[in-house]
C-alpha positions as CSV (number, residue, x, y, z in Angstrom):
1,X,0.0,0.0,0.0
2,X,1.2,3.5,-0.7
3,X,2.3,5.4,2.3
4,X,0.0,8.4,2.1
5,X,2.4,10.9,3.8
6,X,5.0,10.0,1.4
7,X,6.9,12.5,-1.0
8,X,5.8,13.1,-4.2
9,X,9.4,14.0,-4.9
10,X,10.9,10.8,-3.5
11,X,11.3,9.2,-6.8
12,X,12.7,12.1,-8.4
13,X,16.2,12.0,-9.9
14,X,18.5,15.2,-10.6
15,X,19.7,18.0,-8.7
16,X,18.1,21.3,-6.5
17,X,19.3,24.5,-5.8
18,X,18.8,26.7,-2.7
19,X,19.8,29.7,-3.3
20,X,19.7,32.5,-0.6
21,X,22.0,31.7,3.0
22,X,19.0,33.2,5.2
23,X,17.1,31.7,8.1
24,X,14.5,30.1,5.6
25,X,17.2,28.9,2.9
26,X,19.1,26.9,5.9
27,X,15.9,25.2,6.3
28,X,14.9,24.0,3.1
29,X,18.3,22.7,3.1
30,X,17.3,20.7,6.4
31,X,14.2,19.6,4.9
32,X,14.9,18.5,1.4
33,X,16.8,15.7,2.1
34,X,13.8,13.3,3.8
35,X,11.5,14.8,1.1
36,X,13.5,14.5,-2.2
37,X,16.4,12.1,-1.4
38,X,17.5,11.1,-5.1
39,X,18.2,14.9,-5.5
40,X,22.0,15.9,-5.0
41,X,21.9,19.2,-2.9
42,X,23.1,22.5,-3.7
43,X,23.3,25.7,-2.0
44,X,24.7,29.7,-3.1
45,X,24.8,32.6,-1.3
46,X,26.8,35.5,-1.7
47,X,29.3,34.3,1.2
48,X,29.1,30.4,1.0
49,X,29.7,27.7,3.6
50,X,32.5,25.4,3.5
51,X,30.4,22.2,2.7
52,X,30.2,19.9,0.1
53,X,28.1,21.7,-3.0
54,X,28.1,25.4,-2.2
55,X,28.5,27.8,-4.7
56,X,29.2,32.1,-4.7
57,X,26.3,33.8,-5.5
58,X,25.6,37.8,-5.5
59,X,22.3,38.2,-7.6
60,X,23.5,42.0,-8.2
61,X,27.0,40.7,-9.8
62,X,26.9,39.9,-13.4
63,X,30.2,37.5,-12.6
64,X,28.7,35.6,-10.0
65,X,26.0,35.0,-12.4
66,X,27.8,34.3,-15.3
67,X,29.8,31.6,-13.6
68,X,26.9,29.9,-12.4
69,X,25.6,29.7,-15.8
70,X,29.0,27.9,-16.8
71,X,28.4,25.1,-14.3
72,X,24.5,24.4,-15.7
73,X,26.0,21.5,-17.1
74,X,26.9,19.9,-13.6
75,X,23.2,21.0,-12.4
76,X,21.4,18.8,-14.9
77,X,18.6,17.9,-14.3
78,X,17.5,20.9,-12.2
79,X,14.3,19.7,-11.1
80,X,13.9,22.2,-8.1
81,X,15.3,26.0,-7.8
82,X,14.0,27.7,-4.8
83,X,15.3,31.4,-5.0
84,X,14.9,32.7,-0.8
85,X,17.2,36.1,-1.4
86,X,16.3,39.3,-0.9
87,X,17.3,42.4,0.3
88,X,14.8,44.9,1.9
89,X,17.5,47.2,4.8
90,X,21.1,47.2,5.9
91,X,23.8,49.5,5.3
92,X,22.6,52.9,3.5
93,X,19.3,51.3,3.2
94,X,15.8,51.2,4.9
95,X,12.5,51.0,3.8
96,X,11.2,54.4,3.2
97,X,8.5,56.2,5.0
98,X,8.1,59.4,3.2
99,X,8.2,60.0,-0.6
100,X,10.9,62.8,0.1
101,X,13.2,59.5,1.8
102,X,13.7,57.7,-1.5
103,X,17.0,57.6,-3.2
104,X,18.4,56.9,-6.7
105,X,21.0,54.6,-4.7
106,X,18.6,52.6,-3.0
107,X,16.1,51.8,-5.5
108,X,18.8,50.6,-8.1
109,X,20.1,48.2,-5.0
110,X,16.6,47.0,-4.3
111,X,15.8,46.1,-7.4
112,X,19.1,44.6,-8.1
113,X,19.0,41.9,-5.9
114,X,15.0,41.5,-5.5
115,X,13.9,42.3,-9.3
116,X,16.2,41.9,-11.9
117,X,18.6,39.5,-9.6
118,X,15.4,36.6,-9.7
119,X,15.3,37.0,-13.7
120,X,18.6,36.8,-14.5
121,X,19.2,33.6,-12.2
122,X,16.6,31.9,-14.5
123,X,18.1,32.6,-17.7
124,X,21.5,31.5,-15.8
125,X,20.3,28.2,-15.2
126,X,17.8,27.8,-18.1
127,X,19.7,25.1,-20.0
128,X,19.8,23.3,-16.7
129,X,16.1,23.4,-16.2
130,X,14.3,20.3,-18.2
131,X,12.1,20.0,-21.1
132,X,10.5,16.9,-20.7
133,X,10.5,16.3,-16.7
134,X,8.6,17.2,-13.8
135,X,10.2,21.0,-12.1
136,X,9.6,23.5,-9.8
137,X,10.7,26.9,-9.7
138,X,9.8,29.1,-6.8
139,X,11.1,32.6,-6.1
140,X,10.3,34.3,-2.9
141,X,7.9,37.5,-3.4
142,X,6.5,39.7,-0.8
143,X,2.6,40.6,-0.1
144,X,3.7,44.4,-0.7
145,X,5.2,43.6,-4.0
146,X,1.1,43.5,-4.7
147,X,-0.5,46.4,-6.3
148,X,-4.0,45.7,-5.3
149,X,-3.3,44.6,-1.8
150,X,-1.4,47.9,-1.2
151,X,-3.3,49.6,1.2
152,X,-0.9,51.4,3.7
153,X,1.8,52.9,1.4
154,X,5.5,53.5,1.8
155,X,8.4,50.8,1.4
156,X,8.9,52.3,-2.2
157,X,11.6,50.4,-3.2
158,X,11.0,47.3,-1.9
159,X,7.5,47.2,-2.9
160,X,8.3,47.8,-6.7
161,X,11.5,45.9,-7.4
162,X,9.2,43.0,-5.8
163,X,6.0,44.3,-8.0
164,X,8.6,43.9,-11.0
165,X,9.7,40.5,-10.0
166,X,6.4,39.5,-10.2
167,X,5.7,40.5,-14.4
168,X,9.1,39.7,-14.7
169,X,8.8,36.1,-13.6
170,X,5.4,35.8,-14.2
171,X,6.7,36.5,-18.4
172,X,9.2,33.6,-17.8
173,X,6.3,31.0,-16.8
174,X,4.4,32.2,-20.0
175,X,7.4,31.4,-22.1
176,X,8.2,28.4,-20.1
177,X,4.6,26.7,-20.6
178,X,5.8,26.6,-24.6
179,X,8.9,25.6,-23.9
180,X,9.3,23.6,-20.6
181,X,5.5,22.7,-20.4
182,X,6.1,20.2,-17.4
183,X,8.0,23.4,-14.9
184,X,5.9,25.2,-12.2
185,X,7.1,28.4,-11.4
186,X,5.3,29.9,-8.2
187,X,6.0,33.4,-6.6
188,X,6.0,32.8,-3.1
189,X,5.1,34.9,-0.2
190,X,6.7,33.1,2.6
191,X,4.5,35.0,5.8
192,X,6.4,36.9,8.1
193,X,9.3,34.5,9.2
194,X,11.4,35.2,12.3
195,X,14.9,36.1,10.1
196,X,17.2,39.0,9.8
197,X,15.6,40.3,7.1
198,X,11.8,41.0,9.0
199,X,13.4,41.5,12.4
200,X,13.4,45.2,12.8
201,X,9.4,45.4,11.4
202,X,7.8,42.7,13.3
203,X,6.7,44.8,16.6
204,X,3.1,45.4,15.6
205,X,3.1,41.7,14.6
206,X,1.1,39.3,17.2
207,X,3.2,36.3,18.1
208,X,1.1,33.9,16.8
209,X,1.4,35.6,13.6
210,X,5.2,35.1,13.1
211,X,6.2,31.7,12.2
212,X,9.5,30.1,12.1
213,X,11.8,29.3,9.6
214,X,11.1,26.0,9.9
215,X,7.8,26.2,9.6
216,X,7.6,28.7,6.6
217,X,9.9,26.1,5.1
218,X,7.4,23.5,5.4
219,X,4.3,25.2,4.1
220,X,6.3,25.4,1.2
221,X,7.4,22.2,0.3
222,X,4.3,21.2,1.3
223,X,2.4,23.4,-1.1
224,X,4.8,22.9,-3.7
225,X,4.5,19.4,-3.3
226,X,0.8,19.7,-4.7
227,X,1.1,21.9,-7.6
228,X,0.9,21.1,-11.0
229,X,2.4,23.0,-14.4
230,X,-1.0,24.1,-15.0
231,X,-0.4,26.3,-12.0
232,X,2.3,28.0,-12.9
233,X,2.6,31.6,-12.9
234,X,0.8,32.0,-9.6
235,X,1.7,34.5,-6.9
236,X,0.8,33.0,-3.4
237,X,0.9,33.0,0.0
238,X,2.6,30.8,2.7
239,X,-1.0,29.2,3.2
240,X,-1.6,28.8,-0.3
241,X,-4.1,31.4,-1.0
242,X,-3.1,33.4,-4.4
243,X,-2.4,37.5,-3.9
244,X,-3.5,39.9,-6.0
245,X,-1.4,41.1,-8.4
């Protein structure tokens, strides 16, 4: 009898790639193991560990990204790429309040890393990604990076460069259902996680309404696990419901 909690991924051969060195990106790289165990691991961030399988990775450096595309070759089959990084404050930048706090410097950052740096990671490790095999291709999103759930304002930055990593990726998964018609590529929202990146915004945030890494991890494998290529293109929430574009 089939064991009903089983993976859907267990028979899966190939590779996945984590990229992004944050709370949630450590992890999926806990997690994938049990769930996907004929997949051989890899991770990149921009400062990598000193394990088996990690690779440099700054999404803003055209080098970085050009090297990666030159070892494709070893990453074939990529049957999961799950994209965690993001940049949203740290040195010369913070979300801005006021339209008179945005800068020149700090939008071309943002959408460096959280805009352009998703789209050019896919056409990196297009050739990697198969044509006639089961994927999934996730990218992590924000809720403010919706236009029609934007109700408070602010965060200029952060909200567009995730608003364009949305059409951007959201284009890809159009020309992917011609061309890899068996990938799903799912914009993720991954809730308000107890990281670096959300820890200076969480005060008005009830503690119930802050999960952990470990547990934003897991709605998303488990969600993953589900979807279909008919669903790609989607922009979701950690609980699965779709946002607004």
């Amino acid at each position: 009898m089939t064991d009903p909690h089983a993976s859907s991924w267990a028979g899966w051969q190939g590779h996945a790639l984590v990229v992004g060195a944050g709370g949630i990106g450590r992890a999926l790289l806990q997690q994938l193991p049990a769930r996907a165990p004929g997949l051989q691991l890899w991770s990149a961030a921009r400062i990598p560990g000193d394990g088996p399988r990690q690779l440099r990775l700054d999404l803003s450096d055209d080098r970085d990204l050009a090297a990666l595309a030159e070892r494709a070759a070893a990453l074939t089959p990529l049957r999961l790429l799950i994209c965690t990084a993001g940049v949203l404050h740290g040195e010369g930048l913070e979300p801005e309040k006021r339209l008179a706090r945005v800068r020149r410097a700090s939008l071309e950052r943002s959408f460096a890393v959280n805009a352009w740096g998703p789209l050019l990671l896919l056409q990196a490790l297009e050739a990697a990604i198969p044509r006639d095999a089961p994927s999934h291709v996730v990218s992590f999103s924000a809720r403010v990076g919706s236009i029609g759930d934007n109700r408070l304002g602010g965060w200029y930055a952060y909200r567009a460069a995730k608003a364009a990593q949305n059409q951007l990726l959201r284009t890809v998964a159009l020309e992917w259902r011609r061309t890899r018609p068996q990938t799903c590529l799912t914009l993720w929202h991954p809730g308000t996680v107890a990281t670096d990146l959300s820890a200076p915004f969480r005060g008005g945030v009830a503690p119930a309404g802050v999960l952990t890494p470990e547990a934003s991890a897991a709605c998303l494998l488990n969600r993953l696990e589900r979807r279909s290529p008919e669903d790609s293109g989607a922009f979701l929430a950690w609980d699965g419901q779709p946002i607004p574009w």
